[in-house]
Residue, then its C-alpha position, 0 to 999 in steps of 0.5 A: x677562482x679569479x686571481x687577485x694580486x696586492x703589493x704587500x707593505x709588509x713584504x714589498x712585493x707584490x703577492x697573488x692574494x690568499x685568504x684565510x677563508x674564502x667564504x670570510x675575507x677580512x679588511x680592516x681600514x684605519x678610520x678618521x678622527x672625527x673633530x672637523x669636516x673630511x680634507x680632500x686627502x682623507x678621501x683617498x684611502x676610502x676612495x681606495x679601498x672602496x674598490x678594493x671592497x667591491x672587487x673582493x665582493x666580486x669575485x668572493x660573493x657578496x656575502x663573503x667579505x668583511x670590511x671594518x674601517x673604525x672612528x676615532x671619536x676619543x682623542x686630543x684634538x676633539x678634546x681642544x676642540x670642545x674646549x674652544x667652542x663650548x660645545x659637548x665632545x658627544x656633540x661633535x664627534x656624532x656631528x662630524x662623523x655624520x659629516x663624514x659619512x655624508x662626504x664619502x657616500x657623495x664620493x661613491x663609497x659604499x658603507x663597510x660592514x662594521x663602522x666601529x667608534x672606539x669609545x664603544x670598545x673602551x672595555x676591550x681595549x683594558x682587557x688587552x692592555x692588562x694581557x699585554x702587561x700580564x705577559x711582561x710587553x708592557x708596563x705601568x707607571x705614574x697612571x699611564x701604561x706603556x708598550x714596552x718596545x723592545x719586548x718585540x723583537x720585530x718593532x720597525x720591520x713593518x717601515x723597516x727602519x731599525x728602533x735607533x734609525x726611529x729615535x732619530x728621526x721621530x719626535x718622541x715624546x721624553x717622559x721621565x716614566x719611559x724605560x725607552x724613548x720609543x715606548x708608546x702610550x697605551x693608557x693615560x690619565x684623564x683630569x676631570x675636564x677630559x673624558x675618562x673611564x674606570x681602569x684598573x690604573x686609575x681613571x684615564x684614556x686609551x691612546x691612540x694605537x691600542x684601540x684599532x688593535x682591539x676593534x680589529x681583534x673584537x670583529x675580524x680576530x687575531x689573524x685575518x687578511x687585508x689591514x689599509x690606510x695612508x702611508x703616513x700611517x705606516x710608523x707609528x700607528x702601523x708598526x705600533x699596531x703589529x706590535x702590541x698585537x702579535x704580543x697579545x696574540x703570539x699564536x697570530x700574525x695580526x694581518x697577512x697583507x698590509x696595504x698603503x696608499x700615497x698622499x695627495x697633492x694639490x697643484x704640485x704642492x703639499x696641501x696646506x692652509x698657510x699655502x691656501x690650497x687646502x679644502x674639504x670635500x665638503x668644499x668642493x661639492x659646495x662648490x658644484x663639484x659632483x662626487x663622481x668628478x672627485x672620485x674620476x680624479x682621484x681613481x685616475x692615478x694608482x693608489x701607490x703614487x703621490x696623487x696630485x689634484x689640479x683644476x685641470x684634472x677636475x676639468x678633463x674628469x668632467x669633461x669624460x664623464x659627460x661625454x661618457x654620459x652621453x653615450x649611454x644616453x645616445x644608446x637609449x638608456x637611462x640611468x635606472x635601466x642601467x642599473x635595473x639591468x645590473x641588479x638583475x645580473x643582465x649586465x657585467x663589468x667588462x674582464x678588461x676592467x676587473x682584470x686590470x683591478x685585479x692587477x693590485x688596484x690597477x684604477x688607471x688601467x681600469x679607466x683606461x680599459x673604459x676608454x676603448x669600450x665607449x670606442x667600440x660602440x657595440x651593444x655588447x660593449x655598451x653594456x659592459x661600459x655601463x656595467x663597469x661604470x657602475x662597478x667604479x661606482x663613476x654613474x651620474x644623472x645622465x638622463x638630464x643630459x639627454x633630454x637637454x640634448x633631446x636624445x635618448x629615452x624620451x618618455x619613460x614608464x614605471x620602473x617595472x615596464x622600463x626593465x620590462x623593455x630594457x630586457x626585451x630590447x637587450x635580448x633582440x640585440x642579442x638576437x640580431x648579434x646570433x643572426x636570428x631575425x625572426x626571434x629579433x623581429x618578433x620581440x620588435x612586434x610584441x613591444x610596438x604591440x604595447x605601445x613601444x616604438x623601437x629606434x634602432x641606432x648605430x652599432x646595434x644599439x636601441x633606444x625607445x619612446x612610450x606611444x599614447x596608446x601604451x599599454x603596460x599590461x601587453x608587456x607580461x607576455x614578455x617577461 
C-alpha cells in the first residue's frame, strides 16, 4: 500500500497515515455557514482538502472513502440576516448554500459523499446533549444547556494552551448561569422570532459546536480517521468538538488526525472590507478569472502556510496554465481524449506528482514536479502531464486555444471514434517507444484506411485530422 504521510495538529508532527479501516477511510471537514456569497478564504479548506479527497480515493479506491464536510444553515448570523432583508431563513440558507455549491464546483472541487445541513440533524444533536448531561459533562440552567469544561480533563490539548491561558485570551461570553467562564453553550432558548424546536429545555437551538460533533457521529461514528478545516477553527470550535465528543463516547478517541490549513492573505495584508481587498470567488469568476486560475494559485503554496493572493500570482497561474494548454494541444490532444483517456485508465498521474502529494499535501512540490514533465516532452511524459493535470483537477478549454492557434486536432469526430483513435495513436507510441515498427506502422495504415491522417510531431507525439473520406465504421478493427 502507497504510504501516505499528514502532519498531525493533534500531535505536531508529521505521521505516516493509518486508517482504521482501508476499505472505509473517513474525513470529516467543517463546512460553512451559509448566509452570503463564499470569500476567497473560504475556498482554501475545499480546495485543500479536495485533493487530500482525491489522493485518499487514489490510492484506497474510489469506493473506499468517506468525505463529509456539513452546513451550518442554523445560526445568528443567518437569523440577522433574514431580519434585515425580510426574506425567510429557509430562503436564504437554500440560496446561498447553492451558491456555495456553484462557487467550488467552479474551482474544481468534487462534491463529498455526504453534505449534511444540521437542521436536519436537530434530533441527534438532543440525543447527545442529554448523554452528555446524563454522565455529569454538562448542565442545564435558565433554558440553556452548557459543556461543562472542566469535566474534560484534556480541554486545550488540541491548541494546547492551558483552560487559564483561554480565559485570558478569548472573549467569554460572562453569563450569570456559567459555573465556569469557559462552559460553552450547547443548547439555547429560542424567542418566537428565531427559529426553534421542541427539547426537553424547552424550545430552543443548538449551539454552534455540538452540531458537527452529532453529524460527525451519525455518518462517520465515535471514531474515524481524517477531521480538517482553517486553523482559526482550531479553538473553540475545534478543542470544543474533541470534548463534548469523547465524554459522549469515552470508549473513542473522535478523530485520529487533525489537520489544519493556514489563512489566506490578500496583497500581504489580512483581508478586509474596511481594507478594500476583500472579495468572493463569485467576484472573481465574475470577473473572468477562470476556476482553474484561482484554484493554480491557491495549490502553489503548501496548506500549512499563510497563503497570500496577488495579482501577480493570478497573472503568472494564467500565464502557466495556458502555456501548459498549449502544450497538449500542440500534442494533438483534445481535452475530451485526454480525459476519455483517463477514464479508461490509459493514462496515470505521473509517481513525481502523487509521491509529492503523498509527502502531507506537498501541492507545491506536486506543481513543480508538473513543470518538468511538460520539459521532457515525450509522449510517455505527456500523457503523465495530462493525467496529473486532471488529478490536480487544473484541466481548462484548451481546445479553443488550439484552433485560435491553428494547431492540434483540427477536425474531430464523435467522442466514440475519437477515443477509438486516441487509444490507437497512444499504442503506436508505445510501439514505436519498444522499436516494433511493423506493429507502429500497421496501426498508421489501418487509421489512414479510415480516413485519419496521422501527424507525427516532436518527441514522439501524434496529432491527427478527420479526411472527407472518414469512415467510422473502418475503425472497429481496431478496438
Amino acid at each position: 500500500m502507497t504510504t501516505i504521510k499528514l502532519h498531525n495538529t493533534k500531535t505536531r508532527k508529521r505521521e505516516v497515515f493509518t486508517p482504521i479501516d482501508d476499505q472505509n477511510v473517513r474525513m470529516y471537514v467543517c463546512g460553512p455557514t451559509v448566509y452570503d456569497r463564499a470569500h476567497l478564504g473560504n475556498a482554501r479548506p475545499v480546495i485543500v482538502f479536495d485533493v487530500l479527497n482525491r489522493l485518499l480515493r487514489h490510492v484506497y479506491g474510489e469506493d473506499h472513502v468517506t468525505y463529509v464536510r456539513n452546513f451550518t444553515d442554523v445560526d445568528d448570523k443567518i437569523n440577522a440576516r433574514a431580519a434585515e432583508s425580510g426574506r425567510t431563513i429557509g430562503e436564504i440558507t437554500d440560496e446561498t448554500t447553492q451558491w456555495f455549491l456553484d462557487d467550488m464546483a467552479a474551482v474544481g472541487a468534487l462534491e463529498p459523499d455526504h453534505m449534511p445541513r444540521a437542521t436536519a440533524y436537530i434530533p441527534q444533536m438532543v440525543e447527545m446533549i442529554e448523554g452528555l448531561i446524563a454522565k455529569s459533562h454538562a448542565y442545564a440552567a435558565e433554558g440553556h444547556v452548557l459543556f461543562a469544561v472542566e469535566s474534560y480533563k484534556k480541554y486545550g490539548a488540541l491548541s494546547g494552551r492551558s483552560i487559564d491561558d483561554m480565559i485570558a485570551g478569548a472573549r467569554v461570553e460572562v453569563a450569570p448561569y456559567k459555573r465556569n467562564p469557559m462552559d460553552f453553550v450547547l443548547w439555547k432558548p429560542s424567542d418566537v422570532a428565531t427559529p426553534g424546536w421542541d427539547s426537553p429545555w424547552g424550545r430552543g437551538r443548538p449551539g454552534w459546536h455540538i452540531e458537527c460533533s452529532a453529524m460527525a457521529y451519525e455518518l462517520l461514528g465515535a471514531h474515524f480517521d481524517i477531521h480538517g478545516g482553517g486553523n482559526d477553527l482550531m479553538f473553540p470550535h475545534h478543542e470544543n468538538e474533541i470534548a463534548q465528543s469523547c465524554c459522549a463516547h469515552p470508549e473513542s478517541e473522535f478523530a485520529n488526525v487533525w489537520m489544519h490549513n493556514e489563512m489566506l492573505q490578500v496583497e500581504g495584508k489580512k483581508m478586509s472590507k474596511s481594507l478594500g481587498n476583500f472579495f468572493t470567488v463569485r467576484d472573481l469568476l465574475d470577473q473572468g478569472v477562470p476556476g482553474e486560475v484561482i484554484r493554480f494559485v491557491m495549490l502553489s503554496t503548501h496548506y500549512r502556510k499563510p497563503m497570500d493572493w496577488t495579482e501577480k500570482k493570478r497573472e503568472e497561474a494564467e500565464k502557466t496554465l495556458e502555456k501548459w494548454y498549449f502544450r497538449l494541444a500542440e500534442a494533438g490532444y483534445s481535452s475530451d481524449m485526454v480525459k476519455m483517456l483517463i477514464a479508461e485508465n490509459r493514462w496515470k498521474p505521473a509517481e513525481e506528482v502523487i509521491s509529492a502529494l503523498r509527502d502531507d499535501l506537498n501541492t507545491h512540490g506536486a506543481i513543480t514536479a508538473l513543470r518538468k514533465l511538460t520539459s521532457v516532452g515525450t509522449a510517455v511524459s505527456i500523457s503523465e502531464f495530462a493525467a496529473s493535470l486532471d488529478f490536480l483537477n487544473l484541466v481548462g478549454d484548451w481546445d479553443q486555444l488550439a484552433l485560435k492557434a491553428g494547431i492540434g486536432v483540427t477536425s474531430v469526430g464523435d467522442n466514440e471514434s475519437n477515443s477509438v483513435i486516441a487509444n490507437a495513436l497512444l499504442n503506436r507510441q508505445q510501439a514505436k517507444k519498444s522499436k516494433n515498427f511493423q506493429e507502429a506502422d500497421r496501426i498508421r495504415e489501418m487509421l489512414e484506411d479510415a480516413g485519419v491522417k496521422v501527424i507525427d510531431g516532436a518527441g514522439g507525439t501524434s496529432s491527427f485530422e478527420l479526411g472527407s473520406d472518414f469512415e467510422p465504421a473502418k475503425l472497429d478493427a481496431l478496438k
